[in-house]
N, C-alpha and C positions, 0 to 999 in steps of 0.2 A: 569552430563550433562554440557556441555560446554556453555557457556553467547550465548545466539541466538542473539546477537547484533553485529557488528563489525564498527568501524566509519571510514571511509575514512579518513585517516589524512590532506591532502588539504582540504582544504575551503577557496572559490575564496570572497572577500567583497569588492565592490567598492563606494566609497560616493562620492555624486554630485550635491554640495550645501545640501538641507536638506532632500535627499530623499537615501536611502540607497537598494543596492542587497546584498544578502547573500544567499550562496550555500554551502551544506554540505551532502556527502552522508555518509549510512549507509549499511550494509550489513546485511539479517536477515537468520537463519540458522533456517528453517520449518521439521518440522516433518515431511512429507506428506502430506497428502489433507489436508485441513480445513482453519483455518483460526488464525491468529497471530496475537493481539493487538499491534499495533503500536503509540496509541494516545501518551504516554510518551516520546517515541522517537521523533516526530514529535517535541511535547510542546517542549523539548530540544532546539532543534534548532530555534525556533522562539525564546524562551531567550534570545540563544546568538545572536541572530544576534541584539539584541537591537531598534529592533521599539517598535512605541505605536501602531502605526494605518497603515494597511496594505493590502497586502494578504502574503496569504502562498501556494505556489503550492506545490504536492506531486506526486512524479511518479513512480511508478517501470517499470526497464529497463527491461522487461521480456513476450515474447508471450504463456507463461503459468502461470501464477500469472497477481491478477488484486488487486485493492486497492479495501475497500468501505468503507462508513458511515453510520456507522449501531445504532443498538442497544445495550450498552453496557453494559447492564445490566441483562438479560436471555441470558444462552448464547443459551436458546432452538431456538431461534430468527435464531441463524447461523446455527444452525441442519435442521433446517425446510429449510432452503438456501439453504446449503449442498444436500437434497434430493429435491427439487425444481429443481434444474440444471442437477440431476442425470438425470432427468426425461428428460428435454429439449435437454441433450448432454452427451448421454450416453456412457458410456464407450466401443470400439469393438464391434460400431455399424457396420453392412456388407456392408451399404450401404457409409462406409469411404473410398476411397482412399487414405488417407494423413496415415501413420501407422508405420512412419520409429523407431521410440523410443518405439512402445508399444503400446497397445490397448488403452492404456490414452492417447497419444501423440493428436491426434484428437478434440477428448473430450476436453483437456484443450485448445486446441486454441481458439475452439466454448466457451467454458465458459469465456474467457477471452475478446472476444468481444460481447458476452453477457451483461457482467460487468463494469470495467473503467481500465484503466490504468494511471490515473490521477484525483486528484482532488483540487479543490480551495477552499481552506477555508479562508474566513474573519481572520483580526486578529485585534482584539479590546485590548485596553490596557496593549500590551504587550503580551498579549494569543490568544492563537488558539478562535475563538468565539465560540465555539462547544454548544449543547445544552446541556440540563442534562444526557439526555441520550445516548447521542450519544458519540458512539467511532470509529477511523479512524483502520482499519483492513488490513492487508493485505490476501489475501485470495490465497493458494496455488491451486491447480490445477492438479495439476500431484501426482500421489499415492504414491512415495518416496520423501524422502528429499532432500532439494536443498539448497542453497544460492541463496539468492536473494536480487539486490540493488534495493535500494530507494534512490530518489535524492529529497533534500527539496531543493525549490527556496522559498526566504523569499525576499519582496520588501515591503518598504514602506518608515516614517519618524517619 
């Protein structure tokens, strides 16, 4: 299987006086439905972009993938999700209009503003502030595999 990572090779940084932006995106190659760890790619790019003290936004450019902050440690945590949202936006429900890609095509938009497509995390001494157990995910949506980008915006000093 081929690396599910792919890195944008641009990264825009501008410094101004002591406070610094850093942008870097990433390309992530999903199985199908479920859900992709991302917290190490994410930590990546707060590295380089070199603050102590900050945030770090995360986004994927996509209306069928959404991010979250989950549980990083059972992954039964993301199954129970997984069948959670089956229930709330169901697959080739009759009462969809929207159905041009598929009896998921629907389904994932609804699970995607269900969810987030962005989120902010603290960054404390150089890292993501994350808790113990928490891991930043990206969550696919649509029943085959995609690529899908994620853009880190890293700001701080």
């Amino acid at each position: 299987m081929a690396a599910p990572f792919c890195y944008r090779l641009s990264s825009l940084q501008h410094e101004s006086g002591i406070r610094m932006i850093s942008q870097q995106d990433f390309q992530i190659a999903t199985q199908g439905r479920g859900s992709v760890n991302i917290t190490r790619e994410v930590e990546r790019v707060v590295e380089a972009a070199g603050i102590g003290t900050g945030l770090c936004h995360v986004f994927v450019e996509h209306t069928s993938a959404s991010l979250m902050l989950c549980e990083n440690a059972d992954p039964s945590v993301r199954r129970d999700l997984e069948y959670f949202l089956a229930r709330l936006a169901p697959d080739g429900d009759p009462a969809y209009e929207h159905s041009l890609e598929g009896p998921d095509d629907m389904a994932a938009h609804l699970r995607t503003i269900l969810t987030h497509s962005d989120l902010t995390i603290p960054v404390r001494n150089g890292r993501c502030a994350l808790g113990t157990w928490q891991g930043i995910f990206l969550l696919e949506h649509r029943t085959h595999p995609h690529r899908r980008r994620v853009t880190v915006t890293v700001q701080g000093e």
